[in-house]
C-alpha positions in Angstrom: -92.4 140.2 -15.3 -93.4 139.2 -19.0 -89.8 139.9 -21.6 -92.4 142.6 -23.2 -92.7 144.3 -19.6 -88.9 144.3 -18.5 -88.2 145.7 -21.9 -90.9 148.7 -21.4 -89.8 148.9 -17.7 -85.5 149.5 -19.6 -86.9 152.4 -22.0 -89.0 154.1 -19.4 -85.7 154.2 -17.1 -83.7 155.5 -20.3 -86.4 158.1 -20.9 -86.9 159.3 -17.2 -82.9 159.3 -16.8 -82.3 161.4 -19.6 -85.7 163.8 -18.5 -84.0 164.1 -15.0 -80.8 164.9 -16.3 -82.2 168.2 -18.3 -85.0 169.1 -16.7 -87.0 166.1 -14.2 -89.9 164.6 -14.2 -89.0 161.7 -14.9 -90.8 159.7 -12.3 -94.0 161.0 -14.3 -93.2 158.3 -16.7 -91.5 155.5 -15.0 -94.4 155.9 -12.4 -97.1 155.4 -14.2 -95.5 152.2 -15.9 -95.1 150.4 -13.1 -98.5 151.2 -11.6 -99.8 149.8 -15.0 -97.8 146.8 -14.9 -99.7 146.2 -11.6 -97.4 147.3 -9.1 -98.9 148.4 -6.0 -99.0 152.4 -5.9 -96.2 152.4 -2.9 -94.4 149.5 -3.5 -94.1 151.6 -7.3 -93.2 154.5 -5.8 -90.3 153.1 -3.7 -89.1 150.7 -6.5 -89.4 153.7 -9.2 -87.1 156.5 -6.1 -84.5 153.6 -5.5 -84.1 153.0 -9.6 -83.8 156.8 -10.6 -80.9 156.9 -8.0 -78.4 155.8 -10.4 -79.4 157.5 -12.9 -79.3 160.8 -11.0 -75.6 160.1 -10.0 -75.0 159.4 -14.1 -76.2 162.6 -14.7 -74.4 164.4 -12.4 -71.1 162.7 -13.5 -71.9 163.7 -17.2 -72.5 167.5 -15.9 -68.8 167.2 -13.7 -67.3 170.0 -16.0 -70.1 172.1 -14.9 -70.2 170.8 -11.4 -66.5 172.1 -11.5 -65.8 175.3 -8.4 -69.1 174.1 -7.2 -67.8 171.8 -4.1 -68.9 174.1 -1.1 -72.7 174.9 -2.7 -73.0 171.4 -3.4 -72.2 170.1 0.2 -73.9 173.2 1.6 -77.2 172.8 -0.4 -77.0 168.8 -0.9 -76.5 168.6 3.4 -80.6 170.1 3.0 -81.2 167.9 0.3 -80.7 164.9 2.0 -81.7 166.0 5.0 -85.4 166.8 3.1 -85.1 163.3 1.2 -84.7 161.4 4.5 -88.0 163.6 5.9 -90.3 163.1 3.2 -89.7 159.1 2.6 -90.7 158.8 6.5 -93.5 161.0 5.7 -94.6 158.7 2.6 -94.7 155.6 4.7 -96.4 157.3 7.3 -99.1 159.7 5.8 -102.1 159.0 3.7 -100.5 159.2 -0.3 -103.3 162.7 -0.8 -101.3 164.8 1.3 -99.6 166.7 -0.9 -102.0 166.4 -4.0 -104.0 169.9 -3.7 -100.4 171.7 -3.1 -97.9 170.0 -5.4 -99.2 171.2 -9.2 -99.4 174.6 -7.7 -96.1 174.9 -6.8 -94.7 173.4 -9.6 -96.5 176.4 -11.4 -95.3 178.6 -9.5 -91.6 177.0 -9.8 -92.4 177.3 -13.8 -93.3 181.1 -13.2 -90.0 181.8 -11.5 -88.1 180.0 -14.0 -89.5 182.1 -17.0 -89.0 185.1 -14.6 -85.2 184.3 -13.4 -83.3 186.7 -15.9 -85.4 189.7 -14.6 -85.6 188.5 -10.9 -81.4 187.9 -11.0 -80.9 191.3 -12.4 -83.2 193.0 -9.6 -81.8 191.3 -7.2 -78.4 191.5 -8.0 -78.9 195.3 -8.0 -80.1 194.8 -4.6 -77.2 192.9 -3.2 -79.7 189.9 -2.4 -77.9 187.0 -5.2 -74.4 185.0 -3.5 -72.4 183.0 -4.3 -73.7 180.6 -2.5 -77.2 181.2 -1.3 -78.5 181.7 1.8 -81.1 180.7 4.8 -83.7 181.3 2.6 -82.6 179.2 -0.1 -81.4 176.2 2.5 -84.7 176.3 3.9 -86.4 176.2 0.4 -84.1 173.2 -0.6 -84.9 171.3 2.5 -88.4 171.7 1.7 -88.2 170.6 -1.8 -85.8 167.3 -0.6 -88.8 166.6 1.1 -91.6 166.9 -1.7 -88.5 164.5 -3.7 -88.4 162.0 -0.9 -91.9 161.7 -0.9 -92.7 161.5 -4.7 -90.6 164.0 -6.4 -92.2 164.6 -9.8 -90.8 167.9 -11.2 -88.3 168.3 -8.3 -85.7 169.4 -10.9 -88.0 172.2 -12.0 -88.4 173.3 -8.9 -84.4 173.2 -7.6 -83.6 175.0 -10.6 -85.9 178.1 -10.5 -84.8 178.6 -6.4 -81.1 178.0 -7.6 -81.3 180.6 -11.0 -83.3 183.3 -8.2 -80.9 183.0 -5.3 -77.1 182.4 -6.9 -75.5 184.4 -9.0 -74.1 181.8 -11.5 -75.2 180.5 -15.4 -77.7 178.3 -15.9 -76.0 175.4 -17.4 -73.9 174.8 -13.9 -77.0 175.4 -11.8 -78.7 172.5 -13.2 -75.3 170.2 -12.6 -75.9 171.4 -9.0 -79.4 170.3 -9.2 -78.8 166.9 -10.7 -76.6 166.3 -7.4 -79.3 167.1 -5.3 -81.6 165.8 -6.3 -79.8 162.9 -6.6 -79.0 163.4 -2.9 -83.1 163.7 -2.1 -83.6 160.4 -3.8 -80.7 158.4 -2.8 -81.5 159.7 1.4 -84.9 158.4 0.2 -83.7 155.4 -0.6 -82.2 154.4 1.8 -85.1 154.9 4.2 -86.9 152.6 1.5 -84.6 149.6 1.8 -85.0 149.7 5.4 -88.5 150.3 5.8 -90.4 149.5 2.9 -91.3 146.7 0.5 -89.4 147.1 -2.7 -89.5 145.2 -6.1 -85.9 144.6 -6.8 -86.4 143.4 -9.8 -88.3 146.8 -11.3 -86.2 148.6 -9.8 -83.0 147.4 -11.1 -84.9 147.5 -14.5 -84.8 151.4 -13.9 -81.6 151.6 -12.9 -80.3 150.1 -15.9 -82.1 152.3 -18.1 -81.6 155.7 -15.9 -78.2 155.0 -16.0 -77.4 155.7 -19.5 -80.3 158.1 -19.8 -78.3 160.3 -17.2 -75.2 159.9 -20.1 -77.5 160.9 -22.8 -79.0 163.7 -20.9 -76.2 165.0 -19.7 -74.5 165.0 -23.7 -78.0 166.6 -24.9 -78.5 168.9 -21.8 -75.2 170.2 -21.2 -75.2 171.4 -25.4 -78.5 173.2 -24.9 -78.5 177.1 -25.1 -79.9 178.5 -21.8 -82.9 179.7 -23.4 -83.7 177.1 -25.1 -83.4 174.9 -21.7 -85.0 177.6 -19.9 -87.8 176.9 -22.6 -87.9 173.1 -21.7 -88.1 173.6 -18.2 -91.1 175.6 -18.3 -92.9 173.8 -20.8 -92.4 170.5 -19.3 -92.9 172.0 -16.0 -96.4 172.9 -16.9 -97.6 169.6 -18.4 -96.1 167.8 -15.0 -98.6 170.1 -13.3 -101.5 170.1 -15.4 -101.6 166.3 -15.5 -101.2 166.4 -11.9 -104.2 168.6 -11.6 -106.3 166.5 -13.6 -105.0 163.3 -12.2 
């Protein structure tokens, strides 16, 4: 890689670090970057999972207050999580990359619509006894299922962890997204590993990414965790959207 391409390859991971940490959708522009830079579209894919690790893990340390009284969700919903992440990688290395192309903008629309719905939905639902502390089946099945969309590619997997987390527990929405920086940082970093045994990986972009995602996960978490919740409920949604419309149009 030229200087001017490891340079672009640093910012990219700084952006899509500190995108994670708030909302996700990073990979949408770490990605593309590498794919432009000539990177073959899995060995970019790999590379790009393995470098947004790091910066997942960042993230979640900067959102540790919030993360605080959360130990048994975490290990309840992150066991799914990884569980999901380890799933999908196999399934990227072993199904045709269009699998999921029809399905995925969809349901990050619909994970949008839930998201600008959540107040209303909590309030029903906690009238109907349905919201816990901790979830349930419906929401570890939902989890495991979106661990696998983030082992597989993972664009807007934030999105889509923190509209089922804001329906299903009865919490704010400031520590639900720390829970959903852990797993998703759990998705990927199963993922991962599945990558570094099986896969072809350029070490070299992907250290690039790291690099950057780690102190994008710093920044995120300082401009994330000061955000009002409707204001970050705002963000979500918006960015949310564009991740599914450019998938759409792709």
């Amino acid at each position: 890689m030229s200087a001017l391409e490891i340079l672009a390859v640093l910012g990219v991971g700084l952006v899509a670090g500190t995108m994670n940490t708030i909302v996700g959708s990073g990979s949408l522009v770490t990605f593309p970057t590498l794919l432009a830079f000539g990177f073959p579209a899995l060995v970019a894919n790999v590379s790009n999972t393995l470098g947004l690790v790091p910066g997942a893990v960042s993230g979640a340390v900067a959102y540790r207050h919030e993360l605080a009284g959360q130990t048994r969700r975490v290990v309840m919903l992150g066991t799914m999580s990884a569980i999901g992440g380890t799933a999908g990688a196999v399934l990227l290395l072993q199904l045709p990359g269009s699998v999921f192309d029809r399905v995925v903008p969809w349901l990050i629309l619909l994970a949008c619509a839930l998201v600008a719905a959540q107040p209303r939905l909590a309030r029903w639902l906690g009238s109907r006894g349905t919201r816990r502390l901790h979830g349930g089946p419906v929401l570890y099945s939902t989890v495991l299922a979106t661990g696998v969309y983030g082992g597989y590619f993972g664009a807007a997997q934030g999105v889509v962890l923190v509209a089922l987390l804001g329906i299903s527990i009865d919490d704010t929405l400031q520590r639900l997204n720390a829970a959903k920086n852990v797993l998703a940082a759990l998705a990927n970093g199963s993922a991962a590993v599945v990558f570094l045994v099986a896969s072809h990986i350029s070490y070299e972009a992907a250290g690039l990414i790291a690099a950057g995602s780690i102190v994008g996960g710093q920044v995120g978490g300082h401009i994330g965790r000061r955000l009002e919740p409707r204001l970050l409920r705002g963000i979500i949604i918006v960015v949310g959207t564009f991740v599914a419309v450019t998938l759409l149009v792709r």
